[in-house]
Backbone as ProteinMPNN parsed JSONL, in Angstrom:
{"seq_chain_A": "XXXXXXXXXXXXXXXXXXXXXXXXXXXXXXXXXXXXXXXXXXXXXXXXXXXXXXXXXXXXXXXXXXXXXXXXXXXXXXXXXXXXXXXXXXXXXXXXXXXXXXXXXXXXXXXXXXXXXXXXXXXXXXXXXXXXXXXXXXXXXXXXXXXXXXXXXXXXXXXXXXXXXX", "coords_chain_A": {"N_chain_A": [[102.691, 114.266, 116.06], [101.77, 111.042, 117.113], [101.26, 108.327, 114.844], [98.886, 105.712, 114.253], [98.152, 103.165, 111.812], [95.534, 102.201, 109.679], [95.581, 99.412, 110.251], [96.253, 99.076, 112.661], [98.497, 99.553, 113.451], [102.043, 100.845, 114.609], [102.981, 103.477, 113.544], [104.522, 105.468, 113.771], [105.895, 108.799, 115.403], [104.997, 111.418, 113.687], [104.831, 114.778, 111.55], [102.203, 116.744, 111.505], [101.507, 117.334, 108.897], [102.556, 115.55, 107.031], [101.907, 113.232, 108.02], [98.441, 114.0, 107.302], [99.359, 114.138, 104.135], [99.915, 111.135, 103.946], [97.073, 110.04, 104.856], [95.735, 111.172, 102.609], [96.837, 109.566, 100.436], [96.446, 106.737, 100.461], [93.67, 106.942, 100.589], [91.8, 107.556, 102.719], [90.552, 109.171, 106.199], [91.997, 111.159, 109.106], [92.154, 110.908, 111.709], [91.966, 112.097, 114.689], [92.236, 110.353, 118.161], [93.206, 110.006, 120.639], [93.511, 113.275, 122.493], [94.48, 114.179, 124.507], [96.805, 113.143, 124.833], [99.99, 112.957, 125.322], [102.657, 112.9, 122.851], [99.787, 114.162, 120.74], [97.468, 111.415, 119.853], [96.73, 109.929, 116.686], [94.513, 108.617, 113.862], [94.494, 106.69, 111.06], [92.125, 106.192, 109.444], [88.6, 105.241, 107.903], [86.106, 107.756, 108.323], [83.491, 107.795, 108.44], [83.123, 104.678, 108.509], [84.145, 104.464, 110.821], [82.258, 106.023, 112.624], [79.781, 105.389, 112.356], [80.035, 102.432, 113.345], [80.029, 103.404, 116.117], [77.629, 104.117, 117.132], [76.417, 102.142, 116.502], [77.631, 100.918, 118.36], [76.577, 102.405, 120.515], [73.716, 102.321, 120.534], [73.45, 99.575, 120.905], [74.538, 99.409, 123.936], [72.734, 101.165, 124.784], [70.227, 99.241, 124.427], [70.674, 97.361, 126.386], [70.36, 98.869, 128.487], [68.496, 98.744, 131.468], [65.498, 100.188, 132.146], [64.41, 102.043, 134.575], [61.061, 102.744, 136.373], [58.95, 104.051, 137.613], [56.449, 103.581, 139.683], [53.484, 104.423, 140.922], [51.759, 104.822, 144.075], [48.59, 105.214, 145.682], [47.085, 106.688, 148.499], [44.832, 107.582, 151.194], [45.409, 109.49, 154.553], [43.319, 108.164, 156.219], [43.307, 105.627, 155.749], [41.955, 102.029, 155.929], [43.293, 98.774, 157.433], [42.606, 96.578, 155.555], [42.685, 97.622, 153.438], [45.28, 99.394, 153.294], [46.963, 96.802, 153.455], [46.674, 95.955, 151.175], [47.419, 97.49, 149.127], [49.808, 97.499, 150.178], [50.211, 95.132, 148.961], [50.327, 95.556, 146.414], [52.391, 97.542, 145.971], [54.781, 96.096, 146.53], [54.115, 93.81, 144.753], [55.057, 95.944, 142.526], [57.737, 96.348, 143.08], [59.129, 93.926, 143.532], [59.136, 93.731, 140.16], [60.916, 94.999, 139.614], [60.602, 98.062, 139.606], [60.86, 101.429, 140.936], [58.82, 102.382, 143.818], [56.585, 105.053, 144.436], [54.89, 106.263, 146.867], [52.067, 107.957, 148.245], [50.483, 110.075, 149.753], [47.297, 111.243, 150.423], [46.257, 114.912, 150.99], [42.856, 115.761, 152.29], [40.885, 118.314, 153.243], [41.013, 119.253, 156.579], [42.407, 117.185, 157.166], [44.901, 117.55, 156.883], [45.975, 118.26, 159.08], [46.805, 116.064, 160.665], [48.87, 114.671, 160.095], [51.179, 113.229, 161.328], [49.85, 110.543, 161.337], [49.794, 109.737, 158.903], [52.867, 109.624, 158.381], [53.179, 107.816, 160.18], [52.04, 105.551, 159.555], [53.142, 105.216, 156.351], [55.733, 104.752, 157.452], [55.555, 102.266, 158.618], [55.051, 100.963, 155.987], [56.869, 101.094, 155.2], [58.705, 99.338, 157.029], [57.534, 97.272, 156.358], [58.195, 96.27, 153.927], [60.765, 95.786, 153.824], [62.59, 94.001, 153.372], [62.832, 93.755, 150.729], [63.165, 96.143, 149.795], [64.373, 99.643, 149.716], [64.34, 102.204, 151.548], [64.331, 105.263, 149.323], [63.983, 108.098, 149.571], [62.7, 109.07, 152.591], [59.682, 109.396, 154.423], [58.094, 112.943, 153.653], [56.631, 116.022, 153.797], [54.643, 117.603, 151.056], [53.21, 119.878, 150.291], [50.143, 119.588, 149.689], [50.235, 117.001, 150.477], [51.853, 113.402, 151.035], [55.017, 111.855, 150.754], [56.942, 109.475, 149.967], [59.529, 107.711, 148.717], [60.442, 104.427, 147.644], [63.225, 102.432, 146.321], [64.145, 99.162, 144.681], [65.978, 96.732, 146.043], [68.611, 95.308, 145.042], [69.056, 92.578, 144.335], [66.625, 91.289, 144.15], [65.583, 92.507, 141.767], [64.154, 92.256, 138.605], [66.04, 89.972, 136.051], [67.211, 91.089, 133.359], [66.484, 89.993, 129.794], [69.405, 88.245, 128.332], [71.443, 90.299, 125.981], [72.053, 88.811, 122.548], [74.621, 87.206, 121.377], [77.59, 88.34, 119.037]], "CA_chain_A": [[101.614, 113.429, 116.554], [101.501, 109.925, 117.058], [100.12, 108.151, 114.126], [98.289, 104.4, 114.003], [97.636, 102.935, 110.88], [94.341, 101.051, 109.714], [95.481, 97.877, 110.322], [96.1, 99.125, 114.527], [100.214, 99.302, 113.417], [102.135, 102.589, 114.766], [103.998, 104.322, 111.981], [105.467, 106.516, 114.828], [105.589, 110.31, 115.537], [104.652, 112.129, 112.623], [104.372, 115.619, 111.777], [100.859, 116.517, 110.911], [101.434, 117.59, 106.739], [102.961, 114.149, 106.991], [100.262, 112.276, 108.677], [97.755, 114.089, 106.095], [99.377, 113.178, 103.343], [99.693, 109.369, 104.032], [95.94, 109.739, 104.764], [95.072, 111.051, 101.567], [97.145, 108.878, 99.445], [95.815, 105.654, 100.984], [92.45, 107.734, 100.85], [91.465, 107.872, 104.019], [91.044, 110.113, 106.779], [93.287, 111.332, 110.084], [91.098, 110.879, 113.19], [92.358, 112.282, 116.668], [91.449, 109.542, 119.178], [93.662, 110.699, 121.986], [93.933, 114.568, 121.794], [95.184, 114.82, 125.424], [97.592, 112.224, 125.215], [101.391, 113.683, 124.375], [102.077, 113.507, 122.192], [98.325, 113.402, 120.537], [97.183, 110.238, 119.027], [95.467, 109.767, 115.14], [94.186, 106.932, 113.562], [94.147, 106.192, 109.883], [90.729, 105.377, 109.01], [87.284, 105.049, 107.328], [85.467, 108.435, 109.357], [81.941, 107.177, 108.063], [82.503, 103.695, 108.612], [84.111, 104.82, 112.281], [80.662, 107.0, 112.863], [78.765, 104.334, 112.16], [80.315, 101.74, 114.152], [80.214, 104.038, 117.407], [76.61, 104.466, 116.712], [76.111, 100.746, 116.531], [78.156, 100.362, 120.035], [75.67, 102.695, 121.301], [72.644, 100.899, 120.109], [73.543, 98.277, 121.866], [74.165, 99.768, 125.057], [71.252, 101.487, 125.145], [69.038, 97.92, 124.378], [71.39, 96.033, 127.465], [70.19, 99.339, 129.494], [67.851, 98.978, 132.621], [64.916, 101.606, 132.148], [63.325, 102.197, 135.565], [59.967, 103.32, 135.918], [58.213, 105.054, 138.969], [55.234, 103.47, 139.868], [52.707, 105.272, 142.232], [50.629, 104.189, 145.02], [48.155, 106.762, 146.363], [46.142, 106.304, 149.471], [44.159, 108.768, 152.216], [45.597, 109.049, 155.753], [42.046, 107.359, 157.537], [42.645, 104.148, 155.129], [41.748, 101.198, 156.93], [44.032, 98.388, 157.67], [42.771, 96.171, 154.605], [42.947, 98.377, 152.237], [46.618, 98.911, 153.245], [47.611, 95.742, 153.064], [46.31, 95.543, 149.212], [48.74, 98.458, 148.579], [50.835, 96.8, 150.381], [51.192, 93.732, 147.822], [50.791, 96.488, 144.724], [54.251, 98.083, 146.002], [55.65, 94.547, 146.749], [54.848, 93.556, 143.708], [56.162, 96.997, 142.006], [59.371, 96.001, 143.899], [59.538, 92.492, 142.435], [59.515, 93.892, 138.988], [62.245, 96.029, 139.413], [60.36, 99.478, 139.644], [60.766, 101.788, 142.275], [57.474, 102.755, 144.315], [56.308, 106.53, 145.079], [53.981, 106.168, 147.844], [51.645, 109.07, 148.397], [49.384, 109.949, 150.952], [46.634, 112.523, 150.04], [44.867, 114.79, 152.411], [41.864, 116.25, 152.266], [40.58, 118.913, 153.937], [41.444, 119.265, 157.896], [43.179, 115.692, 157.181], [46.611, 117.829, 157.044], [46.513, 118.576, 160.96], [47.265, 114.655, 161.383], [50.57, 114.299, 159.017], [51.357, 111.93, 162.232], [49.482, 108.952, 161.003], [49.97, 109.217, 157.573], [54.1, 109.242, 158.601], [53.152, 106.291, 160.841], [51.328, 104.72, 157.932], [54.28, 105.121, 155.508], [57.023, 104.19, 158.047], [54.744, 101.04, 159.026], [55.172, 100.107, 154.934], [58.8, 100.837, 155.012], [59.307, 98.179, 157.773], [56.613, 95.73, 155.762], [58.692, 96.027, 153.0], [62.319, 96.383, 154.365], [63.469, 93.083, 153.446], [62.715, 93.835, 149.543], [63.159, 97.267, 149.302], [65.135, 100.046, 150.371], [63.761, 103.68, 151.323], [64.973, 105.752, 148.713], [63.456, 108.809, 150.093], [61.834, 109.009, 153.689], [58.303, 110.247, 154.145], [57.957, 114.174, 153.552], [54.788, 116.545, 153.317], [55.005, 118.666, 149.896], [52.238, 120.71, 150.279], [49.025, 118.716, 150.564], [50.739, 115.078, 149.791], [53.28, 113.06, 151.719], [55.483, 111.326, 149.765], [57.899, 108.148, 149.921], [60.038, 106.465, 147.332], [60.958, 103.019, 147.436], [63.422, 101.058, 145.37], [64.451, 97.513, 144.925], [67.264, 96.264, 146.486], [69.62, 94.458, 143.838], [68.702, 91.495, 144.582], [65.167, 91.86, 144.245], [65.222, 93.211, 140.682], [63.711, 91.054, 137.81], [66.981, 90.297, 135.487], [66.657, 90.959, 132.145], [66.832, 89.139, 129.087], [70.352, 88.638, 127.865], [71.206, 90.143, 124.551], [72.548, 87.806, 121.914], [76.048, 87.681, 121.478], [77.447, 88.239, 117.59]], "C_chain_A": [[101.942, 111.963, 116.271], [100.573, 109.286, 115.986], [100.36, 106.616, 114.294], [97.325, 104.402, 112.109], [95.796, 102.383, 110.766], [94.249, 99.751, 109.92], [95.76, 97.89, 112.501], [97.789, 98.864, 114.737], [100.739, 100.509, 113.705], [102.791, 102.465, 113.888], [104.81, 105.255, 112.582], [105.023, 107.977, 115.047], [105.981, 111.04, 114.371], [104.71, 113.86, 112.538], [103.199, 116.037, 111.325], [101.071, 116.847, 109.676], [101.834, 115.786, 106.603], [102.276, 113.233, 106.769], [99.089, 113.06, 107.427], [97.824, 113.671, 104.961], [99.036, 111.973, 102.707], [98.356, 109.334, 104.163], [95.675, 109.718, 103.361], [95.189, 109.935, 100.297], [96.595, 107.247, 99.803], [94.171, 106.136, 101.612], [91.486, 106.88, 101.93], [91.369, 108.716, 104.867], [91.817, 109.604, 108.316], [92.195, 111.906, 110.729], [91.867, 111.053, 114.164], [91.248, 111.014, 117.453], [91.785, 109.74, 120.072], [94.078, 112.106, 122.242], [94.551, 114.956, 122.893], [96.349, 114.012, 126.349], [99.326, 113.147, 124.597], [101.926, 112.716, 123.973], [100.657, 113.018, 121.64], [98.362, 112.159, 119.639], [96.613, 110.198, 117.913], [95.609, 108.775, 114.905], [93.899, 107.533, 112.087], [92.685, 105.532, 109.623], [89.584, 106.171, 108.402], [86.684, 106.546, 108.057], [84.656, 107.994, 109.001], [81.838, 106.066, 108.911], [82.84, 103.737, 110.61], [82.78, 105.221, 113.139], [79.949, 106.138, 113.355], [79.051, 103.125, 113.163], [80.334, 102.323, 115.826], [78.777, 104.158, 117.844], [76.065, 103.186, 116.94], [76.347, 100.491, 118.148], [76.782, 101.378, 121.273], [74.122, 102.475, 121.588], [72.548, 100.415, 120.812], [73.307, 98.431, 123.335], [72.786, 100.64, 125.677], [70.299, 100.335, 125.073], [69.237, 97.708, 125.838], [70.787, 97.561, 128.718], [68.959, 98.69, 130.418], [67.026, 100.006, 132.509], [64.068, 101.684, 133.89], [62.167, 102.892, 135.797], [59.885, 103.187, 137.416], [56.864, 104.639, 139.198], [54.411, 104.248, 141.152], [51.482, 104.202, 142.847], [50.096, 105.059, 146.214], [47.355, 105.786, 147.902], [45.591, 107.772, 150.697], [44.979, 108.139, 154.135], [44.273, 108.205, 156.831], [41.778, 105.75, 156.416], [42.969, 102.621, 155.757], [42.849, 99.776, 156.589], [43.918, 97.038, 156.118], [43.115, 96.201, 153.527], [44.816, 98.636, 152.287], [47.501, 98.181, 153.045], [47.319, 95.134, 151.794], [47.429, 96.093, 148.707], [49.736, 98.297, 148.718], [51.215, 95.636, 149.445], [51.506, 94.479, 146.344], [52.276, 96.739, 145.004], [55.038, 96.663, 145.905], [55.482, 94.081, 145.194], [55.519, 94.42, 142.055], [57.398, 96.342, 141.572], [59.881, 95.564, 142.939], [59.843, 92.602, 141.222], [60.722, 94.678, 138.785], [62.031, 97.233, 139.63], [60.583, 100.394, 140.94], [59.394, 102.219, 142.215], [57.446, 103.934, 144.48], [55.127, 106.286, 145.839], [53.62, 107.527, 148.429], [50.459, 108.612, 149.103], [49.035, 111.344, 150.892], [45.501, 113.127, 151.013], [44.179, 115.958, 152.008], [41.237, 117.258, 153.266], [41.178, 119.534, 154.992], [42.498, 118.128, 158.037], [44.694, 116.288, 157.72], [47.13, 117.875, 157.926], [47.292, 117.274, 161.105], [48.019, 114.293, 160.241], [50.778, 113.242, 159.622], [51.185, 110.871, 161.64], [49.922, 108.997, 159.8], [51.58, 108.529, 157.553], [53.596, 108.267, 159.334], [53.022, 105.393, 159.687], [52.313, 104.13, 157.158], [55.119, 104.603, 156.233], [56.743, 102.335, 158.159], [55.251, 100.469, 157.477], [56.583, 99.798, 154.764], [58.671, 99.46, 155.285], [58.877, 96.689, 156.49], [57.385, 95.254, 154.785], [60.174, 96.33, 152.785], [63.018, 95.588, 153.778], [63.364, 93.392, 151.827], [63.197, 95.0, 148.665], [64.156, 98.278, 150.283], [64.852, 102.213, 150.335], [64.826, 104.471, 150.513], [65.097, 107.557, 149.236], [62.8, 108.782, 151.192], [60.581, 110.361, 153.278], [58.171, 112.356, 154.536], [56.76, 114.814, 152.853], [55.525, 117.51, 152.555], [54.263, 119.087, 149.89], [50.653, 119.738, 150.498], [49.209, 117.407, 150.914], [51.932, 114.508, 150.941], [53.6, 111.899, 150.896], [56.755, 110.396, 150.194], [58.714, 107.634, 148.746], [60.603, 105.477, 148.427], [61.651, 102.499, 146.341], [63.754, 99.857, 145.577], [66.197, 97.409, 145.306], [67.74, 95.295, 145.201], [69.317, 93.163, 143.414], [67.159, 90.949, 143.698], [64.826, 92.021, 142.582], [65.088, 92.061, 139.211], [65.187, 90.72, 136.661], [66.178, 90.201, 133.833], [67.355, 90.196, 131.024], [68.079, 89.402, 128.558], [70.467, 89.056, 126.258], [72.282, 89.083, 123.774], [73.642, 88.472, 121.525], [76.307, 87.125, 119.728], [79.102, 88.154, 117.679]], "O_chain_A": [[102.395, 111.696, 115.158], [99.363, 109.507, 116.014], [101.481, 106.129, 114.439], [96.485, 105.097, 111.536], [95.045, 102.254, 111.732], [93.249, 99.037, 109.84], [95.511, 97.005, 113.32], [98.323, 98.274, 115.675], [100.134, 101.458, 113.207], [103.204, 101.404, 113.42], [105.727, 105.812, 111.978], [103.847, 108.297, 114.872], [107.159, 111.261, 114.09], [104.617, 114.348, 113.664], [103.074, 115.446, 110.252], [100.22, 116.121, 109.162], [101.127, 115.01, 105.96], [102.022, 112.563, 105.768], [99.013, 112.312, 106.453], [96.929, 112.999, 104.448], [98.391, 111.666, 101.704], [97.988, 108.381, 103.476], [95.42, 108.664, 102.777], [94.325, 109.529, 99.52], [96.358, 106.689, 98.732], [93.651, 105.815, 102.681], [90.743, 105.902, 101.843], [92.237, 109.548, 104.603], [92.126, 108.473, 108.69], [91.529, 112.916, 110.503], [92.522, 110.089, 114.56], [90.034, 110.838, 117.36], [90.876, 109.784, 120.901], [95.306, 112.172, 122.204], [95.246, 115.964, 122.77], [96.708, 114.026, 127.526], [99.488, 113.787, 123.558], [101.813, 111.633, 124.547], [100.245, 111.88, 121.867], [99.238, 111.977, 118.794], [95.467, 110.587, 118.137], [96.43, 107.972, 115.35], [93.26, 108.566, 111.886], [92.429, 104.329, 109.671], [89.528, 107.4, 108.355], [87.164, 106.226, 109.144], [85.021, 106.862, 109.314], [81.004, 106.004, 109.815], [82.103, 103.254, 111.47], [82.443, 104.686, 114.196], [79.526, 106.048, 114.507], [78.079, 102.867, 113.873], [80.69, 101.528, 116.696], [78.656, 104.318, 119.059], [75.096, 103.18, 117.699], [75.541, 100.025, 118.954], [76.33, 101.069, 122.375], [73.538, 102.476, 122.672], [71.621, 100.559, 121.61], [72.377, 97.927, 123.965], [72.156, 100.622, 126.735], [69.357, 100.517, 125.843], [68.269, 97.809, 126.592], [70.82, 97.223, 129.901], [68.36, 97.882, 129.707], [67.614, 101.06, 132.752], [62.954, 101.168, 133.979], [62.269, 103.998, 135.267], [60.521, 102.47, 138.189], [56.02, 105.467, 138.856], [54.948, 104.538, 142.221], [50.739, 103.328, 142.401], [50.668, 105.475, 147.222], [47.215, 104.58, 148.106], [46.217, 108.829, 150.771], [45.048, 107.031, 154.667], [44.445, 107.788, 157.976], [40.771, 105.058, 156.269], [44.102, 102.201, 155.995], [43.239, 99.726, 155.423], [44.975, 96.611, 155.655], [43.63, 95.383, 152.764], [45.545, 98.129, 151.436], [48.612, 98.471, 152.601], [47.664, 94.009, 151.432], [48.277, 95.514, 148.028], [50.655, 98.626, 147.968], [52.374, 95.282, 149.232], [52.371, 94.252, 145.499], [53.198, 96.224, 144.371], [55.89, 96.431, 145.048], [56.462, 93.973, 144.458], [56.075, 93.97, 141.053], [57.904, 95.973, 140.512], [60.569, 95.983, 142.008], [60.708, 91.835, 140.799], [61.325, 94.853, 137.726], [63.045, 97.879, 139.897], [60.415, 99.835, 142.024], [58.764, 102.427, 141.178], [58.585, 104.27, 144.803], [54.174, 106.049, 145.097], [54.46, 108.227, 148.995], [49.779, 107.587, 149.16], [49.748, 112.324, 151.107], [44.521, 112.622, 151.56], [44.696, 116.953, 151.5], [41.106, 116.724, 154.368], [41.951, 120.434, 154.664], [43.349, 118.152, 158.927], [45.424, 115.797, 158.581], [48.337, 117.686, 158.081], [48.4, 117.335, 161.639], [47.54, 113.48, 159.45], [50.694, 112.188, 158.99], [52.139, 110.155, 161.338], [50.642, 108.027, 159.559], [51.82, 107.436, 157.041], [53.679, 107.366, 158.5], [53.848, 104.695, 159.1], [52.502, 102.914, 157.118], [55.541, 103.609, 155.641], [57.524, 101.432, 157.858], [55.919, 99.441, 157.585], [57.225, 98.814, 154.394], [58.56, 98.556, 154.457], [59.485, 95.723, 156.03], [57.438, 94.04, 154.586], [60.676, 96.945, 151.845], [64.135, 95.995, 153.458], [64.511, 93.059, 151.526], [63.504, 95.027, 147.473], [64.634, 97.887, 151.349], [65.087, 103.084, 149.497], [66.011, 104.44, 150.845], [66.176, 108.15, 149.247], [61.749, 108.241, 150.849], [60.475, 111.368, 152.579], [58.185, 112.814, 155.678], [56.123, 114.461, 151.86], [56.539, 118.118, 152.899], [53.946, 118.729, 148.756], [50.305, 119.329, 151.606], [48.407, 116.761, 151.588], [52.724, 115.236, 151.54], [52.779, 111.114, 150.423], [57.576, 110.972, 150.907], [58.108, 107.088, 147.824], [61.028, 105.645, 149.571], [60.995, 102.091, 145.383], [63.668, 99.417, 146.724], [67.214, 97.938, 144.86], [66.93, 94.635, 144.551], [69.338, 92.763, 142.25], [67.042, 90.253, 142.689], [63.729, 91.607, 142.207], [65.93, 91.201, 138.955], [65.454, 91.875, 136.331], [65.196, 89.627, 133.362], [68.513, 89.793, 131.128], [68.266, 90.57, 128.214], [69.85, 88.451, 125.381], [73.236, 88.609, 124.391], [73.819, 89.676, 121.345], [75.759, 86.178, 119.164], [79.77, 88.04, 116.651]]}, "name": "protein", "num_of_chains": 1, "seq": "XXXXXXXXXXXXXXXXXXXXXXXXXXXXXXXXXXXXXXXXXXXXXXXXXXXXXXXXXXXXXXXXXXXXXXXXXXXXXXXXXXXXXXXXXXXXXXXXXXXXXXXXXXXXXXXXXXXXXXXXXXXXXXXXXXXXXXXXXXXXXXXXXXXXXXXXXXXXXXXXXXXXXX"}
């Protein structure tokens, strides 16, 4: 095996009693970092303080992540053209924050015969909101509901705060 010291120096191709050794006596351990490299790779080092530092790197990347969240916006297929255009600025400003939209359309009763409008309805918001957003899902009836996603186009998406650099 390939061994790297602690300082990131090769020591060359080892045989592993070898490579153990030299760990123990410079008490340390013999970490595989490349196991499907030929020959394999070990590293001289700390395992704790390794652990721990991998642990840290993931920390981090998890803060610098992006969480997206699903906001909903319900409405009835017979809802009148004001009321639409309210829901219409809720999703818009969804969008703006970065979230994607689920746009649902709930029917009641006999309502289900006329799926039609409600897909008009929904397609109608697409367009309204084409330049911001980007159908993630087109409109489909799941049993009583018809349903839409929307997310934000790239652009569109609020940036977030940078993290501080160490």
């Amino acid at each position: 095996m390939r061994v790297i010291d602690e300082n990131g120096e090769q020591l060359g191709i080892l045989p592993t009693h070898e490579a153990l050794a030299m760990a123990q006596e410079r008490d340390l351990d013999l970490v595989e970092v490349a196991p499907n490299a030929r020959p394999p790779v070990c590293r001289l080092m700390d395992y704790g303080k390794f652990r721990y530092e991998q642990s840290k790197r993931e920390r981090e990347a998890r803060k610098r992540q992006k969480v997206l969240t699903l906001k909903e916006v319900r409405m009835s297929p017979k809802i009148d053209s004001h009321d639409l255009q309210i829901k219409m600025r809720n999703a818009e400003r969804f969008l703006k924050d970065g979230d994607k939209v689920k746009i649902t359309v709930r029917f009641r009763g006999r309502e289900i015969v006329h799926a039609d409008i409600a897909r008009q309805k929904l397609t109608e918001m697409a367009e309204e909101l084409k330049d911001i957003s980007v159908v993630e899902r087109p409109p489909k009836l799941e049993g009583r509901q018809m349903i839409m996603i929307l997310a934000p186009t790239g652009q569109e998406a609020k940036p977030q705060p940078a993290a501080q650099q160490s």
